[in-house]
C-alpha positions as CSV (number, residue, x, y, z in Angstrom):
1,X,0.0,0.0,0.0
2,X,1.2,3.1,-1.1
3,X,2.4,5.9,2.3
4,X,-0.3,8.4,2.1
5,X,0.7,12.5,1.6
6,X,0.7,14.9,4.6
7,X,-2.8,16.2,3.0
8,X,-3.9,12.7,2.8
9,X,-3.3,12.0,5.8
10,X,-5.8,15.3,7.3
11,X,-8.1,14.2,5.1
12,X,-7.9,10.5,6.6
13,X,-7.8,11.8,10.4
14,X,-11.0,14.0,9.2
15,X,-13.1,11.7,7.7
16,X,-12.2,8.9,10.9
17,X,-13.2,11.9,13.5
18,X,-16.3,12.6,11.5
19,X,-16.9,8.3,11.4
20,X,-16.5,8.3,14.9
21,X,-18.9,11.2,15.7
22,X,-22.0,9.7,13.5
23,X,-21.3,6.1,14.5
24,X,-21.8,7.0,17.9
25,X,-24.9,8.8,17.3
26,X,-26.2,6.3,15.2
27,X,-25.3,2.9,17.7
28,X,-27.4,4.9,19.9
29,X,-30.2,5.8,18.1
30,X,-30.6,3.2,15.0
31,X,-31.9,-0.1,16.6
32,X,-29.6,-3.1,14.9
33,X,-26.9,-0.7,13.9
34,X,-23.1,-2.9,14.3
35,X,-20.9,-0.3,13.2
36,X,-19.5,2.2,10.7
37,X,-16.9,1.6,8.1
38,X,-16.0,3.6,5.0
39,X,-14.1,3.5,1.8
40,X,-12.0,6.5,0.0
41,X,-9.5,7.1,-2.4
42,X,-7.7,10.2,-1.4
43,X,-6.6,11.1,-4.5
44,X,-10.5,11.6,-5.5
45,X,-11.5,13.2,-2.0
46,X,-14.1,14.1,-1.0
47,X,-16.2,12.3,-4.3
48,X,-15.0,8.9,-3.6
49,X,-16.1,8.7,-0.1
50,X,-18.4,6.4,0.8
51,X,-19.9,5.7,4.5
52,X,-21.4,2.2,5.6
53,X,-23.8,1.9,8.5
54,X,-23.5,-1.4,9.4
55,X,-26.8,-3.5,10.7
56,X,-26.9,-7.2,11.8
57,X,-29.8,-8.2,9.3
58,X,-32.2,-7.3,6.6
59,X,-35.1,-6.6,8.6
60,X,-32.9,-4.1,10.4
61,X,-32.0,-1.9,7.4
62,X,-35.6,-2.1,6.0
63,X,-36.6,-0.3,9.5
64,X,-33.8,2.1,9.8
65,X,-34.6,3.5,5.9
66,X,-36.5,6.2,6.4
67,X,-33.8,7.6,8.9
68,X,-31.7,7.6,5.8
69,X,-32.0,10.7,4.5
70,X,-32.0,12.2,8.1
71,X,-27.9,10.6,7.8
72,X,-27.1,11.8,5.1
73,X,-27.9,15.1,6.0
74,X,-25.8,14.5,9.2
75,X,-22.7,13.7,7.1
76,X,-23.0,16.4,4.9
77,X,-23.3,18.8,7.4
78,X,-20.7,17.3,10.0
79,X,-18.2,17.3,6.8
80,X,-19.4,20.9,5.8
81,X,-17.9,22.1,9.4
82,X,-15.0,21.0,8.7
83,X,-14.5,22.9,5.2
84,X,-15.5,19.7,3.2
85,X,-18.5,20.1,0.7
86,X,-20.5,17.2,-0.8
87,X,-22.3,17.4,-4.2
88,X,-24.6,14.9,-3.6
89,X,-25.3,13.4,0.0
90,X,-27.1,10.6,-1.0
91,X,-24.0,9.4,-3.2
92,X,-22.1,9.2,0.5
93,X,-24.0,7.0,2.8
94,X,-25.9,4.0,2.9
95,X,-27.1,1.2,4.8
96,X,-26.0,-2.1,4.3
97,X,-25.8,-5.5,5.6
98,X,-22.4,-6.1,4.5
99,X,-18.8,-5.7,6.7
100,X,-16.1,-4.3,5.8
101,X,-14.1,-8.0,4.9
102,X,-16.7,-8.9,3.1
């Protein structure tokens, strides 16, 4: 794996602290949330990003959909503080099933 860039590296320590922040929020107020986990390509920050909420089952995705938007929203704003502007929130989040191995 390639060493990440001093500005690769701020962007990785911002979009972990931003992570952190929803995943917290969201294990405590998405029933059958697991965790969060995302995927990026630095070079192509901040389009590439991608955020996973994590849930143990189908049934538990199906219920937590129509916080979705509500998320999405969170992310773009939490992002926005830090000087980091989305062009399309819904492209950015998701709810899934799937880990992060998988």
């Amino acid at each position: 794996m390639k060493k990440l860039s001093a500005v690769q590296l701020k962007q990785q320590a911002l979009v972990f602290s931003v992570a952190d922040s929803l995943e917290a929020q969201a294990l405590e107020e998405l029933k059958g949330m697991q965790q969060c986990w995302f995927d990026v390509q630095y070079h192509q920050f901040p389009g590439s990003l991608l955020l996973r909420f994590q849930f143990e089952n189908e049934e538990a995705v199906s219920n937590a959909e129509p916080e979705l938007k509500k998320w999405q929203r969170k992310l773009s704003a939490a992002l926005l503080k830090k000087g980091v502007v989305l062009k399309d929130m819904r492209r950015h989040l998701i709810f899934t099933t799937q880990g992060p191995e998988e």
